[in-house]
C-alpha positions as CSV (number, residue, x, y, z in Angstrom):
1,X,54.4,175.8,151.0
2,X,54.2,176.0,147.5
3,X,57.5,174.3,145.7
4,X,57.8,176.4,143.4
5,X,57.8,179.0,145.3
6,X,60.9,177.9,147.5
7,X,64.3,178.3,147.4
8,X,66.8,175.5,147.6
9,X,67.8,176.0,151.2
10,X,64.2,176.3,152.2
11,X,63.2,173.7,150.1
12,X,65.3,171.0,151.8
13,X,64.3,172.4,155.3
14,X,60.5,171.6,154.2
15,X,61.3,168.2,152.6
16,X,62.2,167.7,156.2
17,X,58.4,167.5,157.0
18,X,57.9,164.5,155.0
19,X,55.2,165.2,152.5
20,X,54.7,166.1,149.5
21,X,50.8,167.3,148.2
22,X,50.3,166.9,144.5
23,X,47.0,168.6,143.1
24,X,45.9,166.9,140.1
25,X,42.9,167.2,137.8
26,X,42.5,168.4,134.1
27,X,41.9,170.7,131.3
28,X,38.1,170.6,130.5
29,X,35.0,172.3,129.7
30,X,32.9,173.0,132.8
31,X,29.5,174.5,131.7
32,X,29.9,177.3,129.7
33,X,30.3,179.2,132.8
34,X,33.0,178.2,134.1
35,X,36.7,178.1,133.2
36,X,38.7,175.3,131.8
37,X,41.0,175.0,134.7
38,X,38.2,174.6,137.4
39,X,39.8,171.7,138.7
40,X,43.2,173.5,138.7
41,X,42.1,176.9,140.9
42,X,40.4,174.5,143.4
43,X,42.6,171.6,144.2
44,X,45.0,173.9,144.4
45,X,44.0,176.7,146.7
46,X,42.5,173.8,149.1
47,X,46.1,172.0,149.3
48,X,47.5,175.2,149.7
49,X,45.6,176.2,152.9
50,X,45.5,173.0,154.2
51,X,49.5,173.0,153.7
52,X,49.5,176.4,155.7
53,X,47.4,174.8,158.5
54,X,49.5,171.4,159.0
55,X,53.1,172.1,157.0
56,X,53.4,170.2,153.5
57,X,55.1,170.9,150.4
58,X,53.0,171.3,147.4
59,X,54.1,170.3,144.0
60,X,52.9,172.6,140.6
61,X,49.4,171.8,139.7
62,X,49.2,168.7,137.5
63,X,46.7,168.2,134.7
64,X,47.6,165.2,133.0
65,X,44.7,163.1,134.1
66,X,41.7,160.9,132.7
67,X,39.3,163.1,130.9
68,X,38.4,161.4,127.5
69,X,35.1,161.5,128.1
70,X,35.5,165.1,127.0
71,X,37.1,165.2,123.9
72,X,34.2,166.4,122.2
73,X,34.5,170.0,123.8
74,X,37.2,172.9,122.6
75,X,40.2,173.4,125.1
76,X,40.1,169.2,126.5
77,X,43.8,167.9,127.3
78,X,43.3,164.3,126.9
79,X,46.4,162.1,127.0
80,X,46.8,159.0,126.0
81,X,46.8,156.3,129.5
82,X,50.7,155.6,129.0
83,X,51.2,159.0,129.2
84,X,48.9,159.3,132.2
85,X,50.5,156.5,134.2
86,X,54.4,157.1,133.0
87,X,54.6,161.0,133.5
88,X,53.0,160.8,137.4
89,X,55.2,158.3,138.0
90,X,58.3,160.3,137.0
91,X,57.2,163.2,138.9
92,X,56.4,160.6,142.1
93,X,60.4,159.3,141.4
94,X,61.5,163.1,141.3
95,X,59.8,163.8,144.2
96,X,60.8,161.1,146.3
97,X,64.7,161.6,145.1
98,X,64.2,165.0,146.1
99,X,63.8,163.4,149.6
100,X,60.3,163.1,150.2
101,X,59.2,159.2,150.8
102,X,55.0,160.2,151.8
103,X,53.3,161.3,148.1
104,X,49.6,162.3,148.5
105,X,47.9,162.8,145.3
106,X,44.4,164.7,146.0
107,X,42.3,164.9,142.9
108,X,39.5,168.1,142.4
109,X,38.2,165.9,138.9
110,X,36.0,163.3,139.8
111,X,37.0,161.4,136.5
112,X,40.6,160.8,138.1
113,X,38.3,158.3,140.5
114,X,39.3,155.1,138.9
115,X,42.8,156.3,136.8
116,X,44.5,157.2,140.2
117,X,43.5,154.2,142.7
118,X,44.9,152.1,139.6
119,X,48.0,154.2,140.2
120,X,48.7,153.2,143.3
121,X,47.7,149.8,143.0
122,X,50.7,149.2,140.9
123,X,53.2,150.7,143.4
124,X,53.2,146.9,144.7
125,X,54.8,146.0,141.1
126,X,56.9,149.1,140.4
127,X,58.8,148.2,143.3
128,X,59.2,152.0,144.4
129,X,60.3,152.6,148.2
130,X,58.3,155.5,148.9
131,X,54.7,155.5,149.8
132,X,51.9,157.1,147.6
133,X,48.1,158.1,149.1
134,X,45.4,158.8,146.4
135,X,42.1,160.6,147.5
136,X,39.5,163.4,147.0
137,X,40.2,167.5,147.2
138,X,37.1,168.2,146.7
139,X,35.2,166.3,149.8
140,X,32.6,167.0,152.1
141,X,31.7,164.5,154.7
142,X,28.0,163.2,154.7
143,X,27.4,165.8,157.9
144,X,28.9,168.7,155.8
145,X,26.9,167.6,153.1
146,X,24.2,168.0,154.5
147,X,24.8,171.0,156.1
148,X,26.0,172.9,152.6
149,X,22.1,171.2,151.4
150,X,20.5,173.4,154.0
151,X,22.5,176.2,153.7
152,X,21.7,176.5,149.9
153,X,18.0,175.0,150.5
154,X,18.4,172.3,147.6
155,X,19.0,168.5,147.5
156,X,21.5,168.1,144.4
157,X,25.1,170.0,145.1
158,X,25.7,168.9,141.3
159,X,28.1,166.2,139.8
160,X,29.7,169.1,137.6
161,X,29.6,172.4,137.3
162,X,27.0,173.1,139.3
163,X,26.0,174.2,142.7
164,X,29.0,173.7,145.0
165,X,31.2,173.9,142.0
166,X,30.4,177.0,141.2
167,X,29.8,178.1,144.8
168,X,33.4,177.5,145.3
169,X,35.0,179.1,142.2
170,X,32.5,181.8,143.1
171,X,34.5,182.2,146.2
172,X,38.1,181.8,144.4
173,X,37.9,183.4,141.0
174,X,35.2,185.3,141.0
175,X,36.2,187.5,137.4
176,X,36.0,184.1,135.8
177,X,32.7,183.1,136.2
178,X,30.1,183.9,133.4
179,X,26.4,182.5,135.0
180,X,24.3,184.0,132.7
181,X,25.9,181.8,130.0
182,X,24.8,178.6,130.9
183,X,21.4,177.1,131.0
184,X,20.2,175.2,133.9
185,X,18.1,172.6,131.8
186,X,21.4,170.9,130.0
187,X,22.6,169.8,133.5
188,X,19.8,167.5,133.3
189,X,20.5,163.4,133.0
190,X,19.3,162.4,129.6
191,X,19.1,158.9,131.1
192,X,20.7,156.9,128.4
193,X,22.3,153.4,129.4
194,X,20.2,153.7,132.1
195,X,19.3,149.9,132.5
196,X,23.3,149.6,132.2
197,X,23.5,151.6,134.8
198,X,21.0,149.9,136.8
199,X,22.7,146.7,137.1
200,X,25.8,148.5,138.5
201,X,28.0,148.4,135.2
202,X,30.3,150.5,133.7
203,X,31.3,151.5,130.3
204,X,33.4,154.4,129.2
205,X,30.5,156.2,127.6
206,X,28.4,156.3,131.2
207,X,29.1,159.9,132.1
208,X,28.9,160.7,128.3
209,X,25.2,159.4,127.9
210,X,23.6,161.3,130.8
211,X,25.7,164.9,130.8
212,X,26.4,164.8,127.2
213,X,27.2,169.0,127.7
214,X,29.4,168.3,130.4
215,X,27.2,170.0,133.2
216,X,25.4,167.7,135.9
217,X,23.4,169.8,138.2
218,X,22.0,173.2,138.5
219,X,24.2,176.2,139.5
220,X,21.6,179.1,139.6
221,X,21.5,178.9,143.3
222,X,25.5,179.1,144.3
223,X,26.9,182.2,145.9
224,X,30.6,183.2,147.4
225,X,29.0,182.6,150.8
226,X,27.9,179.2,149.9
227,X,31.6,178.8,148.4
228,X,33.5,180.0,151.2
229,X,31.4,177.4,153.7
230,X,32.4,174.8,151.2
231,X,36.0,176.0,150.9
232,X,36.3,175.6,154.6
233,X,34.8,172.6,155.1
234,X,37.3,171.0,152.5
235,X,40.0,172.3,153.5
236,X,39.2,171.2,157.1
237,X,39.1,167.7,155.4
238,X,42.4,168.0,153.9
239,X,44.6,168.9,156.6
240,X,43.0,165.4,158.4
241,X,44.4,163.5,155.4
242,X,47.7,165.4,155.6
243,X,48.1,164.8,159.4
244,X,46.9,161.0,158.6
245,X,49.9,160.5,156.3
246,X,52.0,162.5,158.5
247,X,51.2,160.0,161.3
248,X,51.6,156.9,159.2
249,X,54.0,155.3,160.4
250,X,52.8,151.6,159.0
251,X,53.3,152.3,155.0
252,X,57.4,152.5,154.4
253,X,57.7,149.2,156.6
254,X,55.2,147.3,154.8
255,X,56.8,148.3,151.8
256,X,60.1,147.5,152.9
257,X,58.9,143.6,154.0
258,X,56.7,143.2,151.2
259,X,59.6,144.0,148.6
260,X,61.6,141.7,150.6
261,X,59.1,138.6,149.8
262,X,58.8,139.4,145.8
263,X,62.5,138.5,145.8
264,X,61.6,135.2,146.7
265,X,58.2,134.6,147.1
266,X,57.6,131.8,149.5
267,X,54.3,131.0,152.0
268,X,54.5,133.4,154.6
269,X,54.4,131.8,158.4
């Protein structure tokens, strides 16, 4: 059930259901062959079938995410963090007014992997009574995984814009994808701040120094078929997490009794 899509009175019979499936990514180049709003098409058409399969309300796509590692590349929406933070939170409060106490936020950009745990790490401080999930759209298991590596009959699915990727917007948007205009060889790690990156560090310029073109991978071997097993597979994934929080019956107490101690905080017995 898309929201937008509902009326009022239909609206209030989904909120009903308890959960509300926010789709979130960015604006950013993928490749030169694919289009800016990558992320967009495919978190979005995999919370909207998983929706269909176990009954969730999804909100409006929502792009403001981390992406500043980008913001060398034409058509990049990079917003500053306090934007980031303050703006999802608004739309969590809206949500959650509207009714709906269980927020899962799934991401289809992999550089939302660190903005959005932060997110709900703070839920603790903001002192909001509803209960917020973070995780991946975009997921395969380490079985599917492997699976979707014979099925293709290569190793490396790509970090970005490549195999599955493409595969999958292959499958979704087909009249969007331009192949031929993007060279295989640029997806290749230049392997700067490599001995950084041995040692398990991090620095905002990581992703920058290997995949400088913003491509990681190879995508001359996706097809729609490939995409669609993908699709599938991910979508299978998602309506686990959906029945997970459905089930969840744990969250909004612990909430509840934890807000009660940060009145007065006191060793617990």
């Amino acid at each position: 059930m898309l929201w937008e899509q509902l009326t009022t009175q239909q609206f209030e019979l989904a909120a009903k259901n308890g959960v509300c499936v926010i789709p979130i990514g960015v604006l950013e180049k993928h490749g030169n062959h694919l289009p800016l709003g990558t992320d967009m098409y495919t978190s979005t058409a995999i919370c909207k079938a998983a929706a269909e399969i176990e009954p969730a309300i999804v909100f409006p796509y929502y792009f403001f995410g981390q992406i500043a590692e980008a913001r060398h590349y034409p058509g990049t929406i990079a917003v500053s963090h306090e934007m980031m933070m303050e703006t999802l939170l608004a739309m969590c409060d809206e949500i959650a007014r509207n009714g709906i106490q269980k927020i899962m936020i799934l991401s289809g950009h992999g550089g939302n992997n660190h903005f959005l745990p932060f997110f709900a790490q703070e839920m603790p401080r903001l002192n909001r009574n509803y209960a917020v999930y973070t995780g991946q759209a975009v997921e395969l298991t380490s079985v599917q995984r492997k699976e979707v590596q014979q099925t293709a009959g290569v190793q490396d699915l790509g970090q970005h814009a490549g195999l599955a990727e493409t595969a999958l917007m292959m499958y979704l948007q087909p009249k969007l994808i331009k192949n031929e205009a993007q060279d295989p060889a640029e997806g290749v790690d230049r392997q700067r701040l490599a001995d950084i990156k041995k040692e398990n560090l991090f620095t905002g310029y990581n992703w920058y120094a290997g995949f400088p073109n913003h491509y990681a991978g190879d995508h001359t071997a996706a097809t729609p078929e490939l995409g669609k097993k993908v699709f599938e597979m991910v979508v299978e994934n998602a309506v686990k997490k959906i029945k997970a929080v459905k089930a969840d019956d744990e969250s909004l107490s612990l909430i509840s009794e934890f807000a009660e101690f940060t009145k007065a905080p006191r060793t617990m017995r």
